[in-house]
C-alpha positions as CSV (number, residue, x, y, z in Angstrom):
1,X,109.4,119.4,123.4
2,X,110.7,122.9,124.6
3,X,110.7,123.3,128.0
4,X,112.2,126.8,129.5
5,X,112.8,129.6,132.3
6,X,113.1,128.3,135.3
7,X,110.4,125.3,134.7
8,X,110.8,122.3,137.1
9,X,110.3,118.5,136.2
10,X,110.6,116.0,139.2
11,X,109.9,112.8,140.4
12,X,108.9,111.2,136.9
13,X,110.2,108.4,135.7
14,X,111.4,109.9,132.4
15,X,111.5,114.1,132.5
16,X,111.6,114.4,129.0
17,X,112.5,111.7,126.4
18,X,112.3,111.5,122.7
19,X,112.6,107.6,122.7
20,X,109.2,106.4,123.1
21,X,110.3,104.4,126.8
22,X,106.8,104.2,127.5
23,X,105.5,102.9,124.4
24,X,104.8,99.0,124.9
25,X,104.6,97.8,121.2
26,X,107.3,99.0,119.2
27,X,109.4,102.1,120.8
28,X,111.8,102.8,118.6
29,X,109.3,103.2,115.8
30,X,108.2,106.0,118.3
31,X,112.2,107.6,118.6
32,X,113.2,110.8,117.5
33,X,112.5,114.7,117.9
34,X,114.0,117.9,119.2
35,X,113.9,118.3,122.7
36,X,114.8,122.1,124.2
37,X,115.4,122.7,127.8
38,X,117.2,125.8,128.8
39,X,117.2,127.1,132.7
40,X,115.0,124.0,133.6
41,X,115.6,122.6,137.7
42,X,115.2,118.6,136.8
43,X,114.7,117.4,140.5
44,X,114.7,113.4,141.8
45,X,113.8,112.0,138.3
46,X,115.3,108.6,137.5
47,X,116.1,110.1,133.7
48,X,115.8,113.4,133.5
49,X,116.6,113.6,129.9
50,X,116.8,110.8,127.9
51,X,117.5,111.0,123.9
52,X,116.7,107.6,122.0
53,X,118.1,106.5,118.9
54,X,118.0,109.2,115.9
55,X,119.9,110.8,113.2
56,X,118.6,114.0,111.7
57,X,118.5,113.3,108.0
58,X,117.8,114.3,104.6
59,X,117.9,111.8,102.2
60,X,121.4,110.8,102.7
61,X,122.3,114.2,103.9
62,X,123.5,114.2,107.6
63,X,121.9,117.3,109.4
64,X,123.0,119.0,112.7
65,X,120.5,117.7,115.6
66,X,118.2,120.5,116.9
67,X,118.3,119.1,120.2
68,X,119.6,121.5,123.4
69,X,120.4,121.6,126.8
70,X,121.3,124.6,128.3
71,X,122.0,126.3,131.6
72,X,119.9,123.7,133.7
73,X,120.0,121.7,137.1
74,X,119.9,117.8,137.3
75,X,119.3,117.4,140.8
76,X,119.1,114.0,142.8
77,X,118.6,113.7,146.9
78,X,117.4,111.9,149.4
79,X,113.9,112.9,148.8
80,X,114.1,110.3,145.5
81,X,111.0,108.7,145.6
82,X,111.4,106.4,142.4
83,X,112.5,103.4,144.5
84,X,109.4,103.0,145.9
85,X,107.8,102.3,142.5
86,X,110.2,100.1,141.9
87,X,113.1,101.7,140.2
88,X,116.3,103.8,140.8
89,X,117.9,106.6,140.1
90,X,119.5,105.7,136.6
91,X,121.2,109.1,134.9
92,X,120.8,113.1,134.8
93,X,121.2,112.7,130.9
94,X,120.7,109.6,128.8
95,X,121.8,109.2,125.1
96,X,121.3,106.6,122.9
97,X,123.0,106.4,119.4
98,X,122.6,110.0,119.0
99,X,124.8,112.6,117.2
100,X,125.5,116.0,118.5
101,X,123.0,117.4,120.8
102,X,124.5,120.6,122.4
103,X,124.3,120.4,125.8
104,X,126.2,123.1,128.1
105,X,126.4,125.5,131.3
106,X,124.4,123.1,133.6
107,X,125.1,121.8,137.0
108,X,125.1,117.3,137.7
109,X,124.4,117.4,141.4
110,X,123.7,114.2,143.8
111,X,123.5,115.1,147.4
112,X,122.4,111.5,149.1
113,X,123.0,110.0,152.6
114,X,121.4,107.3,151.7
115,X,122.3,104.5,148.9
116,X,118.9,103.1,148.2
117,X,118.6,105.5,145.4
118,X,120.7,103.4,143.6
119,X,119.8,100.0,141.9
């Protein structure tokens, strides 16, 4: 997924993902994938970005992951609507047994009054 210039992704569960969280039968056979994102505002998501197991291979060649983040906003407040439908807020950025996904010149931000986001 490539996502870019000044996009905006909020309230979802998973922003984007390459580790198959919402598939039921076997998700890790569903892991893997580049995912992009430069200058995207991620806004009151429970994961904004969340990277699943996977290793960029070639045989038994070990190649640099494709995978960036760059220059964006993870945002959480007290507009969070997640814990309504039953979960919290969990993590701006998730990774999972993944090698060297550049990530860089972004901004964490949680600006709550209220701790209900939280599980």
């Amino acid at each position: 997924a490539e996502v870019k210039n000044g996009a905006v992704i909020e309230h979802a569960r998973v922003g984007l993902g390459n580790n198959g969280e919402s598939v039921e039968v076997n998700p890790l056979a569903f892991s893997g994938g580049i995912i992009r994102a430069d200058g995207v505002f991620f806004h009151d998501n429970a994961r904004s970005v969340a990277f699943g197991p996977y290793h960029n291979k070639l045989g038994r060649l070990n190649l640099p992951n494709e995978s960036r983040i760059s220059r964006c906003v993870f945002k959480v407040d007290d507009a969070y609507r997640g814990q309504a439908l039953g979960y919290g807020f969990l993590a701006h950025k998730a990774l999972s047994d993944v090698d060297g996904v550049y990530i860089a010149a972004g901004r964490n931000e949680i600006h709550k009054t209220q701790t209900s986001i939280f599980w």
